[in-house]
VMD Tcl script that builds the backbone (N, CA, C; Angstrom):
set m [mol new atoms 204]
animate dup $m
set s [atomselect $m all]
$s set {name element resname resid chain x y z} {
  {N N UNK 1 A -5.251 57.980 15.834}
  {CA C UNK 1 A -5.712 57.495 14.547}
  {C C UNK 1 A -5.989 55.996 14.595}
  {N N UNK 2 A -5.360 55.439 15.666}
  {CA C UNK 2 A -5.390 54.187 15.721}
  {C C UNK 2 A -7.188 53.775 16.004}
  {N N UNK 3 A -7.585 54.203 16.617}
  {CA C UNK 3 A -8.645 53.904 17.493}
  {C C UNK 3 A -9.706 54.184 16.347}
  {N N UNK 4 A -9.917 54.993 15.493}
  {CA C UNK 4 A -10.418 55.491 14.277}
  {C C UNK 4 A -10.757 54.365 13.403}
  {N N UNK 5 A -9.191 53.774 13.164}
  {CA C UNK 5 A -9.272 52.582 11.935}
  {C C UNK 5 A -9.647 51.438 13.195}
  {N N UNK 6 A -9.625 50.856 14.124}
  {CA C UNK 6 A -10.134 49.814 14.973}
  {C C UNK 6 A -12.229 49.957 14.953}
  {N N UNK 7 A -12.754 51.345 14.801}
  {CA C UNK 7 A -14.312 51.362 14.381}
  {C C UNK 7 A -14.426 51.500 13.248}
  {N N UNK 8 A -13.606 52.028 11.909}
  {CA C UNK 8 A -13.829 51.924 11.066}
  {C C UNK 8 A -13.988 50.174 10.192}
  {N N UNK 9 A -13.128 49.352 11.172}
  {CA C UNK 9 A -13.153 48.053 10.875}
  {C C UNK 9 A -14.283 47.334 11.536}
  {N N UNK 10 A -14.448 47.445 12.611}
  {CA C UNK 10 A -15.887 47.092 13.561}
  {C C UNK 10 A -16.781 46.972 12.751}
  {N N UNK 11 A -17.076 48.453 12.032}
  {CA C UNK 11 A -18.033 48.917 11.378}
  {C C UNK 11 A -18.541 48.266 10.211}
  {N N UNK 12 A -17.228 47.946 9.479}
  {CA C UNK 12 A -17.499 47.125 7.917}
  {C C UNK 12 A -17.493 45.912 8.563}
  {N N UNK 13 A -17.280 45.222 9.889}
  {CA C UNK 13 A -17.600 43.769 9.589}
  {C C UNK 13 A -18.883 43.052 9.777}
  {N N UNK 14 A -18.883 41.951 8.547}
  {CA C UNK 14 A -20.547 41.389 8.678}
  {C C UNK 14 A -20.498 40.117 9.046}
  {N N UNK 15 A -20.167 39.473 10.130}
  {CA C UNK 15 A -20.213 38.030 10.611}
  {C C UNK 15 A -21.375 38.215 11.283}
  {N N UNK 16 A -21.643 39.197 12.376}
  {CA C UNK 16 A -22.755 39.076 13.008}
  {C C UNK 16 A -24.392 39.072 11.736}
  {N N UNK 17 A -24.128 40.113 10.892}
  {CA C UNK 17 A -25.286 40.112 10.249}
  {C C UNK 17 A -25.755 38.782 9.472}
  {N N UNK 18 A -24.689 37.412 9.479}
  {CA C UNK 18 A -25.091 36.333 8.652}
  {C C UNK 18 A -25.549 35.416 10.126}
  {N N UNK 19 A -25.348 35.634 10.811}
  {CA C UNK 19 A -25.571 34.687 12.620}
  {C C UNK 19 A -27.186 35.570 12.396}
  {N N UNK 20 A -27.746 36.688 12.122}
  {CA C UNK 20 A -28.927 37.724 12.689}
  {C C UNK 20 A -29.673 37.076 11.621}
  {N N UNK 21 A -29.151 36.570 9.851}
  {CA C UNK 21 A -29.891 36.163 9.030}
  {C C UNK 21 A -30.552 34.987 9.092}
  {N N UNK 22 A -29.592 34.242 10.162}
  {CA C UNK 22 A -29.822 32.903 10.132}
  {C C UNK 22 A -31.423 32.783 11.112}
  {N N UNK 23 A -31.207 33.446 12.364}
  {CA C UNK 23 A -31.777 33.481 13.581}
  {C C UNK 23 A -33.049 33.898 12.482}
  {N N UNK 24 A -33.370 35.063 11.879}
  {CA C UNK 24 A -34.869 35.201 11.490}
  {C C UNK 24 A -34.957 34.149 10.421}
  {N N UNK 25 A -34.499 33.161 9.783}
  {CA C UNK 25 A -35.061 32.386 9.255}
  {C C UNK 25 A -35.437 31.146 9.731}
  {N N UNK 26 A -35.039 31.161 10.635}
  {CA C UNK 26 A -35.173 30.012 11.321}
  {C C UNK 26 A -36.167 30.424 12.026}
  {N N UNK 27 A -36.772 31.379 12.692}
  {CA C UNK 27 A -37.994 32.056 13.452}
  {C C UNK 27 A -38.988 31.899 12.165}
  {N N UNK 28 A -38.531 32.355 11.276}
  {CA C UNK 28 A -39.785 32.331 10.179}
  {C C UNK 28 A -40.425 30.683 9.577}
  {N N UNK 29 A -39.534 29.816 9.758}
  {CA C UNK 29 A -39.833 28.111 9.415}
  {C C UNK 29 A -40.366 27.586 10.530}
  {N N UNK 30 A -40.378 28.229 11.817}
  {CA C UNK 30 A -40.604 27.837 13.114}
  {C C UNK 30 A -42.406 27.921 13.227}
  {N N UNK 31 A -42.269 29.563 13.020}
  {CA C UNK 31 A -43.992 30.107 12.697}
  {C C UNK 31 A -44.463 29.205 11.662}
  {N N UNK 32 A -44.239 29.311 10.496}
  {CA C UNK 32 A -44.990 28.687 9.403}
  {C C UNK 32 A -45.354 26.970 9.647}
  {N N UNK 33 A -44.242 26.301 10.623}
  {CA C UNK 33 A -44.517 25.159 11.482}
  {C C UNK 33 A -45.410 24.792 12.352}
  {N N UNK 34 A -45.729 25.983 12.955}
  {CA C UNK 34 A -46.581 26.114 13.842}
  {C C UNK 34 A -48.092 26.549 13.157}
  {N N UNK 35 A -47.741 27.474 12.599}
  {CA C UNK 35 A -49.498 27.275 11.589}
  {C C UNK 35 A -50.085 26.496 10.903}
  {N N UNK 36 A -48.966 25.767 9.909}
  {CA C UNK 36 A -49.182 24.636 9.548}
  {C C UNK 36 A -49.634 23.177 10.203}
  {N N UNK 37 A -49.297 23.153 11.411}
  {CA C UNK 37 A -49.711 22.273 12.438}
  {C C UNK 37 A -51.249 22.648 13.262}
  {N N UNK 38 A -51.371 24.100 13.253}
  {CA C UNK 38 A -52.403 24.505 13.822}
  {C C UNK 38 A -53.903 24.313 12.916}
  {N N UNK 39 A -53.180 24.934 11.440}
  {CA C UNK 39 A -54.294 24.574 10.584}
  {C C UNK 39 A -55.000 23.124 10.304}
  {N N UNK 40 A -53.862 22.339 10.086}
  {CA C UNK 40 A -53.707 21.014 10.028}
  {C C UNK 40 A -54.097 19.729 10.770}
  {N N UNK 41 A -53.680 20.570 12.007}
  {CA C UNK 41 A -54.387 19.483 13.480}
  {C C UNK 41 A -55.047 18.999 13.606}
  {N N UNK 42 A -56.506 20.029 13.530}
  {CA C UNK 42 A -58.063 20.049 13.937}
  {C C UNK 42 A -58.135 18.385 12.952}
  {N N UNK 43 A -57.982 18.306 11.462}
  {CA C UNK 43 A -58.300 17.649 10.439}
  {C C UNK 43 A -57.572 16.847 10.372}
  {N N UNK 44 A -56.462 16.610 10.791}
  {CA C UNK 44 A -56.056 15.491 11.137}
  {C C UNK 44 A -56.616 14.574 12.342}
  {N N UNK 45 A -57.335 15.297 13.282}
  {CA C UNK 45 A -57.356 14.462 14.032}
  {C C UNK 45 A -58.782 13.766 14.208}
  {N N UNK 46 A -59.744 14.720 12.818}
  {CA C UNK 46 A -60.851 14.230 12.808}
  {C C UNK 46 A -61.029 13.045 11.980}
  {N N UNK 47 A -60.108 12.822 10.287}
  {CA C UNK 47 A -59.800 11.696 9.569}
  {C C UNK 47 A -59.182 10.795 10.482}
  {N N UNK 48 A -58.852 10.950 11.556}
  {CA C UNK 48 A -58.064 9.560 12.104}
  {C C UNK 48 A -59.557 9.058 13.355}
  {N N UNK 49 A -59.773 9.820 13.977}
  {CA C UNK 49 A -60.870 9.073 14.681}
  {C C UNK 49 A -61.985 8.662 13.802}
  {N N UNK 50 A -62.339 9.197 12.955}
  {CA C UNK 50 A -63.261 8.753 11.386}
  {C C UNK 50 A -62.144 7.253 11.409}
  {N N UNK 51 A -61.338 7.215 10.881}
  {CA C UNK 51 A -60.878 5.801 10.586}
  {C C UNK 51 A -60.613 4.663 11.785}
  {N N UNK 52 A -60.846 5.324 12.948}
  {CA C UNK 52 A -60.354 4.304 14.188}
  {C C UNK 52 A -62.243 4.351 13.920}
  {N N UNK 53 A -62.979 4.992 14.053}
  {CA C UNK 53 A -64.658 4.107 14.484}
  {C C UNK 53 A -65.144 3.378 13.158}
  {N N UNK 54 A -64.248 3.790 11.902}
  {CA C UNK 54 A -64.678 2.343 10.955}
  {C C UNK 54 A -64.097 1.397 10.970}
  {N N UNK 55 A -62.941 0.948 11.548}
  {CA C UNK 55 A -62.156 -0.126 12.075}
  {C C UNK 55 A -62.675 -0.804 13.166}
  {N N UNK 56 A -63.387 -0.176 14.122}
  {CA C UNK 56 A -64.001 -0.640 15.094}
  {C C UNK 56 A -65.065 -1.673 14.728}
  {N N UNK 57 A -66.050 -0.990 14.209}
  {CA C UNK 57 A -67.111 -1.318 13.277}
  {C C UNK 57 A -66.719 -2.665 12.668}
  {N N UNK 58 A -66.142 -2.530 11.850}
  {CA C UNK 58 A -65.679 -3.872 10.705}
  {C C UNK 58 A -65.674 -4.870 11.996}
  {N N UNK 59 A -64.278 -4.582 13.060}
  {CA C UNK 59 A -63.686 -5.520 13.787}
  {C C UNK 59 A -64.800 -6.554 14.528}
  {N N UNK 60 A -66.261 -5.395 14.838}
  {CA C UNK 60 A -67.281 -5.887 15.669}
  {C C UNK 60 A -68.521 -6.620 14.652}
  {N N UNK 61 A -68.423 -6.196 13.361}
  {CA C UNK 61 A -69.355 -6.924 12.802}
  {C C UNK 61 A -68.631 -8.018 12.217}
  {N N UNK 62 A -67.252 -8.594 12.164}
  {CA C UNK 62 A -66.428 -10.035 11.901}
  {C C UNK 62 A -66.515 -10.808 12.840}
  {N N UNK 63 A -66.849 -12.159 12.662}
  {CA C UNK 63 A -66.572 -12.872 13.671}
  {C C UNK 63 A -65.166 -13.313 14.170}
  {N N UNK 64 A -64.952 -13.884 15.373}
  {CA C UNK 64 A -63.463 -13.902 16.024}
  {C C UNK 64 A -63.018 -15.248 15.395}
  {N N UNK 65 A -61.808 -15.106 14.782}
  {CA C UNK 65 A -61.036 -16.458 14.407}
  {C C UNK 65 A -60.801 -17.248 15.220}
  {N N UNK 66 A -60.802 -16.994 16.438}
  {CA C UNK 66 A -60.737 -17.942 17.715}
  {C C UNK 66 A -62.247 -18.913 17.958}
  {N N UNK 67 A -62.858 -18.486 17.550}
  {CA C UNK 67 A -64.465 -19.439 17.242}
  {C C UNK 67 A -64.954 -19.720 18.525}
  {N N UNK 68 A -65.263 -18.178 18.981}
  {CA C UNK 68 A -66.056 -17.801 20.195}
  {C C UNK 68 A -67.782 -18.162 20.286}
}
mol reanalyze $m
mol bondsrecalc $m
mol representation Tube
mol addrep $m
């Protein structure tokens, strides 16, 4: 009988199922990280070279404070 109530206790315990809850949420913030970065990327990286060749621009049509 002993061995009975030792799986009957196995059975009801839920430590592992809050460690299994954790693991898919953390998989699920991981993905949505990753799409969000994927979606995001492309356009980020086109507003920033857009702003590095109008910086350029300005820098080349100012003259140099050094009085070249």
């Amino acid at each position: 009988m002993q061995m009975f109530e030792r799986i009957t206790t196995f059975m009801k315990d839920q430590d592992g199922a809050v460690t299994v809850d954790w693991v898919v949420l953390t998989a699920a913030i991981v993905g949505l990280a990753i799409s969000a970065y994927t979606i995001l990327g492309g356009q980020t990286m086109d507003l920033v070279e857009t702003a590095s060749t109008s910086i350029d621009a300005r820098q080349d049509a100012t003259p140099s404070a050094a009085g070249d």
